[in-house]
Biopython code that builds the backbone (N, CA, C, O; Angstrom):
import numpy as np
from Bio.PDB.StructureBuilder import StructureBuilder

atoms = [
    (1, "UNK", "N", (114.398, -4.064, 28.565)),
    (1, "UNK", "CA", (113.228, -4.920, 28.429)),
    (1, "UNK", "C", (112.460, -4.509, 27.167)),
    (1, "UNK", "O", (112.197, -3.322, 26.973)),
    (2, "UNK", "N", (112.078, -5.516, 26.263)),
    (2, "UNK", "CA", (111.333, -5.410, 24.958)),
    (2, "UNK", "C", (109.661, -5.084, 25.363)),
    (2, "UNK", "O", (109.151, -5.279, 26.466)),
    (3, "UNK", "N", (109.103, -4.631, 24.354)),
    (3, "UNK", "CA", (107.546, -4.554, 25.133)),
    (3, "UNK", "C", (106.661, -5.279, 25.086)),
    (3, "UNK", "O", (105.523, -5.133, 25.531)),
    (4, "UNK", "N", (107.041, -5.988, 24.630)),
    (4, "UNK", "CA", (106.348, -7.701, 24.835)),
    (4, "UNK", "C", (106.695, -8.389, 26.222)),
    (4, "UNK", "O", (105.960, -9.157, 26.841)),
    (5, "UNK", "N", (107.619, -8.075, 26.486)),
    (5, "UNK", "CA", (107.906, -8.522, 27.387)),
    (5, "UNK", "C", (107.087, -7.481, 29.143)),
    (5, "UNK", "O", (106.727, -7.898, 30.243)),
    (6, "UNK", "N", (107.114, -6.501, 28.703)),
    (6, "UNK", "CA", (106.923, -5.759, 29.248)),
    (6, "UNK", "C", (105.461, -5.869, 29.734)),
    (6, "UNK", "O", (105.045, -5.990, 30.886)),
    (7, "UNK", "N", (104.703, -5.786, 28.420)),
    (7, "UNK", "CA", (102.928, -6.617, 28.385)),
    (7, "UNK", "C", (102.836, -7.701, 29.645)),
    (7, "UNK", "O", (102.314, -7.789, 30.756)),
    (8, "UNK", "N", (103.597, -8.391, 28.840)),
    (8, "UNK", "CA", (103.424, -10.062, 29.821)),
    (8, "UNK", "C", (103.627, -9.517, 31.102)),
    (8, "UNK", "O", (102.733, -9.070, 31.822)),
    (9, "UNK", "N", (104.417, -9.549, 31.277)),
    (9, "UNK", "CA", (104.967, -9.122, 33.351)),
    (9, "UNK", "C", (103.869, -8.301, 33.775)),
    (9, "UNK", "O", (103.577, -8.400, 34.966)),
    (10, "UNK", "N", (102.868, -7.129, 32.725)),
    (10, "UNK", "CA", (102.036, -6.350, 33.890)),
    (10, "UNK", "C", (100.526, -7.641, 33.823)),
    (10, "UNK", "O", (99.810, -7.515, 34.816)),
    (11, "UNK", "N", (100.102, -8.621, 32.947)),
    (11, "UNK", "CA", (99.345, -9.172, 32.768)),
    (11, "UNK", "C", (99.440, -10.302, 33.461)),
    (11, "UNK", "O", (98.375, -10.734, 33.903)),
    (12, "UNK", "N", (100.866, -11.191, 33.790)),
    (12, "UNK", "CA", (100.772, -12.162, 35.147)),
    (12, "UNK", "C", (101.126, -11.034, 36.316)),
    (12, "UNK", "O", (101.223, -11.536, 37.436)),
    (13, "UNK", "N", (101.308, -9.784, 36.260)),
    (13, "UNK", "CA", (101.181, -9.323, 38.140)),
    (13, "UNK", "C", (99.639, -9.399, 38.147)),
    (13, "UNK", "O", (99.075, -9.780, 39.172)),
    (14, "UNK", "N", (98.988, -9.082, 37.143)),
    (14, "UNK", "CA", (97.479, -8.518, 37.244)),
    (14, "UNK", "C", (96.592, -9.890, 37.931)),
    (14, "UNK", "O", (95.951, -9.951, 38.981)),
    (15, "UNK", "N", (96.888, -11.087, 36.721)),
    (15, "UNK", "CA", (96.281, -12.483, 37.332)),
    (15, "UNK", "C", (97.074, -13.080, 38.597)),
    (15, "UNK", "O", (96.832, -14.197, 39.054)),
    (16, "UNK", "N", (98.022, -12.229, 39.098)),
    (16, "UNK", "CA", (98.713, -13.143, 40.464)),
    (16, "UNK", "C", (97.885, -12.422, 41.378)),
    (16, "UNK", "O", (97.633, -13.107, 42.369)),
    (17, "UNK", "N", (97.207, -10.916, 41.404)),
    (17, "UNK", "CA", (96.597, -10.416, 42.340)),
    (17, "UNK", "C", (95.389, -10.494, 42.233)),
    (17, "UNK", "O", (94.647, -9.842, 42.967)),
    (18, "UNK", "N", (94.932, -11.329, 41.271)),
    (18, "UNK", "CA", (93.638, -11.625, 40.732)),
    (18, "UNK", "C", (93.461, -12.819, 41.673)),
    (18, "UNK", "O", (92.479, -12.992, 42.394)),
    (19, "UNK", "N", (94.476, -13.585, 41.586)),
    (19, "UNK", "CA", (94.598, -15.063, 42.435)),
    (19, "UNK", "C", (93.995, -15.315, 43.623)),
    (19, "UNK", "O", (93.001, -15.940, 43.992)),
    (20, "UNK", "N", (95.538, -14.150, 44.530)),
    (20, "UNK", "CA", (95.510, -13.834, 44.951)),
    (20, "UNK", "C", (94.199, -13.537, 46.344)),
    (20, "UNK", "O", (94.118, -13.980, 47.490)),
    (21, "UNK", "N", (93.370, -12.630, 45.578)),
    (21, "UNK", "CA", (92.167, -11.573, 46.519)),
    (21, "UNK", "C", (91.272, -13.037, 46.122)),
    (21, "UNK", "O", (90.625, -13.187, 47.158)),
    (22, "UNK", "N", (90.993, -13.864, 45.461)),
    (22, "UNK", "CA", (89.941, -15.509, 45.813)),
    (22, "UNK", "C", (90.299, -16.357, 46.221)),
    (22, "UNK", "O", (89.524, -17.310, 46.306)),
    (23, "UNK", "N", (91.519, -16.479, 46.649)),
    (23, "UNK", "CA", (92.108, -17.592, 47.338)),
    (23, "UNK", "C", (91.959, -16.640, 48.600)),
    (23, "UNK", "O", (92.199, -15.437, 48.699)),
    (24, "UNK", "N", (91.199, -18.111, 50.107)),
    (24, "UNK", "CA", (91.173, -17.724, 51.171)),
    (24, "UNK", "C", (92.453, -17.942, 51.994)),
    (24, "UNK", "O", (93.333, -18.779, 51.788)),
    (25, "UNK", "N", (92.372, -16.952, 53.040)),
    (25, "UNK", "CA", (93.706, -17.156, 53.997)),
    (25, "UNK", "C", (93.480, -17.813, 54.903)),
    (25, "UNK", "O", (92.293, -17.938, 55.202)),
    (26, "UNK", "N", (94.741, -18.668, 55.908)),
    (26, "UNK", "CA", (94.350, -19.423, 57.120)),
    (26, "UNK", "C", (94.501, -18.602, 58.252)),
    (26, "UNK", "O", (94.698, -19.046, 59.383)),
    (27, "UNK", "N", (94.388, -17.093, 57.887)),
    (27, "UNK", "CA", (94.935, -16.216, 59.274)),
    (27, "UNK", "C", (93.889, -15.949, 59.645)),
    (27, "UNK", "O", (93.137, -15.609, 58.731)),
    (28, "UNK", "N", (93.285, -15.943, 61.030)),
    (28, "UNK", "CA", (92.595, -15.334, 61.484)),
    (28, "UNK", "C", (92.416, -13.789, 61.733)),
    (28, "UNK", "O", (93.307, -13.107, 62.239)),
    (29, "UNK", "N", (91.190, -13.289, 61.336)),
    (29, "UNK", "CA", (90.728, -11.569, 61.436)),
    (29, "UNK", "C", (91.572, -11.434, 62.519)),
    (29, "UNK", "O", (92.029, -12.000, 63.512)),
    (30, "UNK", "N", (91.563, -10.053, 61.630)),
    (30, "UNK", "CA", (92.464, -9.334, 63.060)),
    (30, "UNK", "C", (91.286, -8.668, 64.014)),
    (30, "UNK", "O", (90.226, -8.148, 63.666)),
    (31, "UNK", "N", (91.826, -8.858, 65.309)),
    (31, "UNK", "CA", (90.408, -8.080, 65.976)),
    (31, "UNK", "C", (92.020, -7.064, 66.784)),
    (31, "UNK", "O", (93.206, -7.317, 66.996)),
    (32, "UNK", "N", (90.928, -5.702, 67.021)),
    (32, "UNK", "CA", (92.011, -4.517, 67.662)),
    (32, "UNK", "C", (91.894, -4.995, 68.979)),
    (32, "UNK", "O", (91.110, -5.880, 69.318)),
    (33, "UNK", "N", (92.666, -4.414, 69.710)),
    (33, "UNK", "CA", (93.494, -4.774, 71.129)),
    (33, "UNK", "C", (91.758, -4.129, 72.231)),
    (33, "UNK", "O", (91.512, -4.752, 73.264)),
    (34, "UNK", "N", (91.122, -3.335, 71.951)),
    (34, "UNK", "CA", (90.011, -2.811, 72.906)),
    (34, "UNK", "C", (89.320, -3.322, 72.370)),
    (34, "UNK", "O", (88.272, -2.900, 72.858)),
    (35, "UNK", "N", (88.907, -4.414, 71.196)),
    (35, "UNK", "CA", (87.590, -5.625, 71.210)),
    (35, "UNK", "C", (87.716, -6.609, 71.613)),
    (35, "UNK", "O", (86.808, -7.341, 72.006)),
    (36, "UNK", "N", (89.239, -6.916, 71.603)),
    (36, "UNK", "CA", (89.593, -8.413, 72.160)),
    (36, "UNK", "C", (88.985, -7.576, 74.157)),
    (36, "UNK", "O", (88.086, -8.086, 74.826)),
    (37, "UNK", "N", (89.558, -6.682, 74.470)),
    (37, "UNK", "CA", (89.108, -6.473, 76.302)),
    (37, "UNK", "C", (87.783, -6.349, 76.295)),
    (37, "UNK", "O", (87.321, -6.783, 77.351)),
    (38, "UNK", "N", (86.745, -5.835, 75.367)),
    (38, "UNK", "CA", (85.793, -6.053, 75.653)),
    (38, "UNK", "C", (84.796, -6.969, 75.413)),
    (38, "UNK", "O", (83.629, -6.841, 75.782)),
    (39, "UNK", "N", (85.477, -8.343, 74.495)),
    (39, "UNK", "CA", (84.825, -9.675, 74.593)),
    (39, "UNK", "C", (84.931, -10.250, 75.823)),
    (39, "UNK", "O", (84.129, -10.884, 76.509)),
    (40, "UNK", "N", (86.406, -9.817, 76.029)),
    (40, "UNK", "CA", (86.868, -11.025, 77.352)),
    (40, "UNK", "C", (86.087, -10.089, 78.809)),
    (40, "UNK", "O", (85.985, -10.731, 79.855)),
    (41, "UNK", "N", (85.569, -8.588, 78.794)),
    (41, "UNK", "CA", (84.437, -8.172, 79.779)),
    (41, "UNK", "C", (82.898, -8.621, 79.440)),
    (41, "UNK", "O", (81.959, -8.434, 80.214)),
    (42, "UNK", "N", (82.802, -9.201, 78.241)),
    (42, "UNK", "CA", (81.757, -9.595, 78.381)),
    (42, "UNK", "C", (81.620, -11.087, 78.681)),
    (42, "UNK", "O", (80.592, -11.477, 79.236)),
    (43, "UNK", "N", (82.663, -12.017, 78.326)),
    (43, "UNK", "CA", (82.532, -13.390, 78.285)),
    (43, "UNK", "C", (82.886, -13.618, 79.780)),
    (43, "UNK", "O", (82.792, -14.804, 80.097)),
    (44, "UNK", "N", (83.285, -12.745, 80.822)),
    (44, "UNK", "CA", (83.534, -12.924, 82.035)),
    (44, "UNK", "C", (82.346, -12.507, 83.002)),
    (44, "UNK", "O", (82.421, -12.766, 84.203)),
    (45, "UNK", "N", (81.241, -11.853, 82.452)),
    (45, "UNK", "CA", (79.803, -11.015, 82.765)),
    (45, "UNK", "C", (79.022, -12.479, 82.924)),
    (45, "UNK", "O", (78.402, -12.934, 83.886)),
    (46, "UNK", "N", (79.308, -13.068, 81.540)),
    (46, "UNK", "CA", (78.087, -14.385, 81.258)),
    (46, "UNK", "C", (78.816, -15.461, 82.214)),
    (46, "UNK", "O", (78.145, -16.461, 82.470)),
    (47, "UNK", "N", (80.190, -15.372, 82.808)),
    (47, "UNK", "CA", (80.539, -16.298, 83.108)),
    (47, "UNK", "C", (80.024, -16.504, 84.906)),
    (47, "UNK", "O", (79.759, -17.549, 85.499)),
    (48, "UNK", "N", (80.023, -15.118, 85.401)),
    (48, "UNK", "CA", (79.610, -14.823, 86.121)),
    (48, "UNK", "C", (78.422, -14.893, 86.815)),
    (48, "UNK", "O", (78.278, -15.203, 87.997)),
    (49, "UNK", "N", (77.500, -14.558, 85.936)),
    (49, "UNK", "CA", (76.109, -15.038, 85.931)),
    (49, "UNK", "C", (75.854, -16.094, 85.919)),
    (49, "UNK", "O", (75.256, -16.387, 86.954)),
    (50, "UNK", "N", (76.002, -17.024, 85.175)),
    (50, "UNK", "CA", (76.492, -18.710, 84.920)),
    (50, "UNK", "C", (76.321, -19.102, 86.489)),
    (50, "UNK", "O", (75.326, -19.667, 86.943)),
    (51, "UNK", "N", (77.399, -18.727, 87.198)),
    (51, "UNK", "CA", (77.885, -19.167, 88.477)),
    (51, "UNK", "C", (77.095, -18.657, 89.372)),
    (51, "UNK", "O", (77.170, -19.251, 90.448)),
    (52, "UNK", "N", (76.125, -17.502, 89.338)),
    (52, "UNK", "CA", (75.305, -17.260, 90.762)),
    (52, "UNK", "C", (73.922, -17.681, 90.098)),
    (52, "UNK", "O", (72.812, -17.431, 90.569)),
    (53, "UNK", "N", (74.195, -18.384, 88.889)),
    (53, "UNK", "CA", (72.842, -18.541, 88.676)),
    (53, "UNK", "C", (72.590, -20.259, 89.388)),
    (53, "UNK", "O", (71.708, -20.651, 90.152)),
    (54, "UNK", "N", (74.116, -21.237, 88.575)),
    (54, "UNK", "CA", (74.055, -22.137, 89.455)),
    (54, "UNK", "C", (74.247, -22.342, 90.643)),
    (54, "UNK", "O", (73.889, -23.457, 91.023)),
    (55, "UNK", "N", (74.889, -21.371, 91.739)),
    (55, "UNK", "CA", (74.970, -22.025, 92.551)),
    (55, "UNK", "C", (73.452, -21.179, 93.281)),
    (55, "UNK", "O", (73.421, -21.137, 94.511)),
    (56, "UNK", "N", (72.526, -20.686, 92.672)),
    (56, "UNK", "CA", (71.037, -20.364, 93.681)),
    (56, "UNK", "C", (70.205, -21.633, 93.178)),
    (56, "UNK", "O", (69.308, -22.008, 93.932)),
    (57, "UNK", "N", (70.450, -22.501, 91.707)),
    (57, "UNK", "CA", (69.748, -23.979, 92.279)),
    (57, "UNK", "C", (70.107, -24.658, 92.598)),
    (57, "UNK", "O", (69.428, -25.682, 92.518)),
    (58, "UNK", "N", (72.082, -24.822, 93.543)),
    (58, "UNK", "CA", (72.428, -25.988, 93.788)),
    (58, "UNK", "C", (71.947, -25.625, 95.225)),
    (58, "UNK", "O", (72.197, -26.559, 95.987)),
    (59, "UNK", "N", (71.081, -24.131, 96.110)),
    (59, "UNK", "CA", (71.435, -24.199, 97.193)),
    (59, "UNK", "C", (69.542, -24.102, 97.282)),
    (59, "UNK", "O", (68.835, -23.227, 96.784)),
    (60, "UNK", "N", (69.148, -25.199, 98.009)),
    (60, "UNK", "CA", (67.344, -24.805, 98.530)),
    (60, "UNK", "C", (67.138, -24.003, 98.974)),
    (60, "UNK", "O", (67.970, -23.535, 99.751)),
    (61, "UNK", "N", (66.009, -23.403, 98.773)),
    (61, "UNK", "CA", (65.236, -22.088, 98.690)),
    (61, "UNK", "C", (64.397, -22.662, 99.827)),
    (61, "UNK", "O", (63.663, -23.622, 99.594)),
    (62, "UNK", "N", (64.471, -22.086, 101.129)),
    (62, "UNK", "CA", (62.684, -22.455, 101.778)),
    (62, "UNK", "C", (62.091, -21.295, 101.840)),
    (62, "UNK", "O", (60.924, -21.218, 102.225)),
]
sb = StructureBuilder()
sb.init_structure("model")
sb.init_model(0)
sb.init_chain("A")
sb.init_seg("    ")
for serial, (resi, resn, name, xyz) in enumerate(atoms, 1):
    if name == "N":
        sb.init_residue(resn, " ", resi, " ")
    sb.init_atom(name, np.array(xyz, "f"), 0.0, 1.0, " ", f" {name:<3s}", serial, name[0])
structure = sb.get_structure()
């Protein structure tokens, strides 16, 4: 390889990772395996509550 050539190739890797890191991805964040269990303990807490909350105004109070 000549060093012109050599130039070029490190100057398009440089603008492909330049590209690259501003172009957004369609992957969703990674979340770790013990935040995903403790959303789904909390979204099951509110869900919970939810349910004794409605069913103490579906039931009359005297």
């Amino acid at each position: 390889m000549n060093r012109t050539k050599k130039i070029t190739l490190k100057h398009k890797k440089k603008l492909k990772k330049a590209n690259a890191k501003l172009s957004s991805s369609n992957k969703p964040k990674y979340v770790s395996k013990a935040e995903r269990e403790r959303l789904a303990s909390l979204e099951s807490e509110v869900a919970s509550e939810q349910d004794t909350h409605a069913s103490r105004e579906a039931s009359p109070e005297s």
